[in-house]
N, C-alpha and C positions, 0 to 999 in steps of 0.2 A: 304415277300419281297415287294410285292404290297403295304402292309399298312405302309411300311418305306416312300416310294417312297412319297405318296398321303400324311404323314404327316411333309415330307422335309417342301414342300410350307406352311404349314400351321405354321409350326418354323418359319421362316422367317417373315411371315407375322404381329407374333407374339411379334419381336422383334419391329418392327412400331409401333404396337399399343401402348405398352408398356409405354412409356415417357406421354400417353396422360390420360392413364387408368390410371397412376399414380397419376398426376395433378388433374385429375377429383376425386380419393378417397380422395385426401388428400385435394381437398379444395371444394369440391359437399357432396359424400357420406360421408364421415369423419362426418363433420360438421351437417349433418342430422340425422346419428345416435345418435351421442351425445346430439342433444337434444332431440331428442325421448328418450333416457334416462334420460335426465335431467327432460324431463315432468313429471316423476314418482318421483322426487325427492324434499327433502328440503333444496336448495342450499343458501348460502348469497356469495356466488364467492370468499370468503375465508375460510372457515372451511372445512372439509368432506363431502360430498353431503349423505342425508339420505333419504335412500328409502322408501317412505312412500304409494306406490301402486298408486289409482286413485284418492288419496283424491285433488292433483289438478285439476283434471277435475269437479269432485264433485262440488266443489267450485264455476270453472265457474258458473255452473249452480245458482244457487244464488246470484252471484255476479252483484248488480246493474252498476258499472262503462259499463263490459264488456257488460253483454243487451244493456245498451244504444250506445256502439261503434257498436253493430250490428246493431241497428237500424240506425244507424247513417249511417253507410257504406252502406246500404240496397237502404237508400234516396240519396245517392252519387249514386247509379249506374243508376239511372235516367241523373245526369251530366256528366258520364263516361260514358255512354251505348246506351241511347235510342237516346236525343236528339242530340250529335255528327250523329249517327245514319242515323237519319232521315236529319239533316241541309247536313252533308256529301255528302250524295244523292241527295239533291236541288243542292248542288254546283255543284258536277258531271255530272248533267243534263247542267246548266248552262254554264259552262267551255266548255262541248263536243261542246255546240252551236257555241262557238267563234273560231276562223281561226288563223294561223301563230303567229305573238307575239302576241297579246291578249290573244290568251289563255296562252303563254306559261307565261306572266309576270301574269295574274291572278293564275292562278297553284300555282306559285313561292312563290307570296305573302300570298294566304290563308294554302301553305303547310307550311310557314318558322317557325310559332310557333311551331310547332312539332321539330324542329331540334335544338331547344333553350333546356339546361336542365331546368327540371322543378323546381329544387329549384332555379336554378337564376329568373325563372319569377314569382314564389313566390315573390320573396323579390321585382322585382319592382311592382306587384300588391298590395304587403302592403303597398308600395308609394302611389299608383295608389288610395287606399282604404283612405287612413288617413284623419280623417273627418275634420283637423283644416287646410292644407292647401294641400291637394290633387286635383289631377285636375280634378275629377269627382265629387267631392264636388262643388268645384270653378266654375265647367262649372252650374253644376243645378241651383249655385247662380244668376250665370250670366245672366240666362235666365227666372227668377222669379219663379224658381223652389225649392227654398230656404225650403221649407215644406218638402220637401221630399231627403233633405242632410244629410243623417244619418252614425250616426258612424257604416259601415257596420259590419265591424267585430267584432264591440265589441257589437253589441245586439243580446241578445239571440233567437229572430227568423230568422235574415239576415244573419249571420253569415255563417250557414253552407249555403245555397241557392249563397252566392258572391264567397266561396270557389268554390263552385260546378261550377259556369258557366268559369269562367279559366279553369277548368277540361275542359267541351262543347270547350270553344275557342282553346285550346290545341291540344284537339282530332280531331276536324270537318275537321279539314285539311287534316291528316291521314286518317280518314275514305272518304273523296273526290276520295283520290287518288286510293282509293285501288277498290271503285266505278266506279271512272275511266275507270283503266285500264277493269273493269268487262265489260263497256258498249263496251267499243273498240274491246272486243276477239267477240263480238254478230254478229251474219249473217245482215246485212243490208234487206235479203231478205223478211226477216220477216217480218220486219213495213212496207216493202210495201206492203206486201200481205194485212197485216193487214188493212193498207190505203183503196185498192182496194176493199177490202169487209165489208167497208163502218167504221171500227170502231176508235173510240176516240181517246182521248189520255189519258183520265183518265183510258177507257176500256182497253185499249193497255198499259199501265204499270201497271196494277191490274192482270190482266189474262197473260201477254206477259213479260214486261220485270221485271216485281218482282222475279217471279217464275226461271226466268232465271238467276238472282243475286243469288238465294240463297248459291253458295259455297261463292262469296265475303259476304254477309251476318254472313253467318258462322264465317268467318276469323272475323269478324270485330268485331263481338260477342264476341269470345273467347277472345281477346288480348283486350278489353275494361275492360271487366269484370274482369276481370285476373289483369288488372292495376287499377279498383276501389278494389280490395279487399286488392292489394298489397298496397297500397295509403299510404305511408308517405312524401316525400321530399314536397309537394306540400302545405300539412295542416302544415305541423311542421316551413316552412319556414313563411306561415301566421299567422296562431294562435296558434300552439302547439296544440289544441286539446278546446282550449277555447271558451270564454269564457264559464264557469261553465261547462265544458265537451259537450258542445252544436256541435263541431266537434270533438270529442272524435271517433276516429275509433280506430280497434284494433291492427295496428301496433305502432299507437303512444301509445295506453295503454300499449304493450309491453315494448316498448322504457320505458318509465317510470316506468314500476315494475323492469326490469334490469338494468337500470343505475341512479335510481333516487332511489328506495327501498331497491334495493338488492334483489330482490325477483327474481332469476333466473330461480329457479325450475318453479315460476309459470308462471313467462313469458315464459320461453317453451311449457309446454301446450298452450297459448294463439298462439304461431306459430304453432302450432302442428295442431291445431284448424281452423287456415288459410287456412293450406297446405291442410287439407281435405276440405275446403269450395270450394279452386280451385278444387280440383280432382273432386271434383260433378258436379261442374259447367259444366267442359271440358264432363263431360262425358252424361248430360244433355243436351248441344249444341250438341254434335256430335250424341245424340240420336233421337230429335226432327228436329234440322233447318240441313234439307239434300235436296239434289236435291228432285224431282219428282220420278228420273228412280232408287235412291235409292242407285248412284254413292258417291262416296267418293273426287270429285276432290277439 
């Protein structure tokens, strides 16, 4: 009678979940499965999918296009990652200093590219970029800088480096804020102690307020890294992946072996391939960049 009782609530509760547990198989888990399965297989999206074991992954392995989108992606998380990163936290510093609207219209301004989708500011960066009447072209002219007006995106060392700092100007905002808020939750008591016993301020945020960021660190880690490895709307709306696969990463190799090939079976491995790049990543941040006391906040 007791275990009727105790599983009434849990019927109930059951019928809430329901509608969501639904939505989420049929368009999360659904979708995940099937290409985990489809990574085993030799699909062209119209025939019968043939089960052919790991010889997709195999393949990766050999496959020049894909090493080079790793490499490629690898040198993105430099523009994704480190330097948002680090400028973040200069501006965060900076911002905290300023009072009433100064800060608030500085905040505003450096957070509002983040709140732009990224494939709209693809497309005006490849305005931005166009070597014959662009305005970063035209400004270098203007100023005798004529030497150094190059077709960014179409040569094969600039290319991925002008992708990458959009990535930087994108993120720095987002990472500011999230900096921000880290330095605002801080004891004030601290730096004055620290003041009073005589130290720096290079000393006092190496030893003091670093150490004290590191859950915002964490956060900002995770969701950078997570969006250089996810990385398409951003390259696809500048270069595709060009020139000569010079920003070739591996969602747009995806994209092109499924809808340009046909090659479905092997573009699922190549997501397949992603999804564990993330899950190492998450589990490498949450192993190494942790508080001190070893806390999880």
């Amino acid at each position: 009678m007791k275990q009727s009782v105790l599983d009434a609530p849990v019927r109930k509760n059951l019928i809430f979940v329901l509608p969501g547990l639904l939505l989420y198989s049929a368009f999360v888990l659904g979708p995940i499965l099937a290409a985990i399965y489809l990574s085993f297989t030799e699909w062209n999206g119209i025939a019968r999918p043939d089960f052919i074991g790991f010889s997709n992954y195999l393949s990766l392995l050999t496959d020049s296009n894909f090493v080079t989108a790793l490499k490629n992606n690898a040198l993105l998380m430099v523009f994704y990652c480190l330097l948002p990163l680090f400028i973040g936290m200069a501006f965060a510093s900076i911002v905290r200093s300023l009072k009433g609207r100064e800060q608030m219209a500085i905040r505003t301004l450096l957070f509002m590219p983040y709140i732009m989708p990224s494939a709209v500011l693809g497309i005006v960066w490849h305005w931005l970029y166009n070597p014959a009447f662009g305005p970063i072209n035209q400004i270098l002219k203007s100023v005798g800088l004529g030497a150094i007006a190059l077709p960014w995106l179409g040569d094969f060392n600039f290319a991925l480096p002008s992708v990458g700092m959009v990535a930087t100007w994108y993120y720095c905002g987002f990472c500011m804020v999230i900096f921000l808020t880290g330095l605002q939750r801080l004891d004030p008591s601290i730096f004055e102690a620290a003041r009073a016993d005589g130290a720096g301020a290079a000393y006092t945020f190496r030893r003091i307020t670093l150490p004290l960021l590191l859950p915002e660190i964490r956060i900002v880690l995770l969701l950078t890294i997570i969006a250089s490895i996810k990385s398409f709307d951003l390259i696809f709306t500048m270069t595709r992946g060009g020139p000569a696969n010079s920003t070739l990463v591996p969602n747009i190799y995806m994209y092109q072996l499924g809808f340009q090939l046909n090659r479905y079976g092997y573009a699922a491995a190549v997501a397949i391939v992603g999804a564990i790049l993330i899950f190492t990543v998450n589990y490498i941040v949450h192993r190494f960049v942790r508080p001190a006391d070893g806390g999880s906040r």
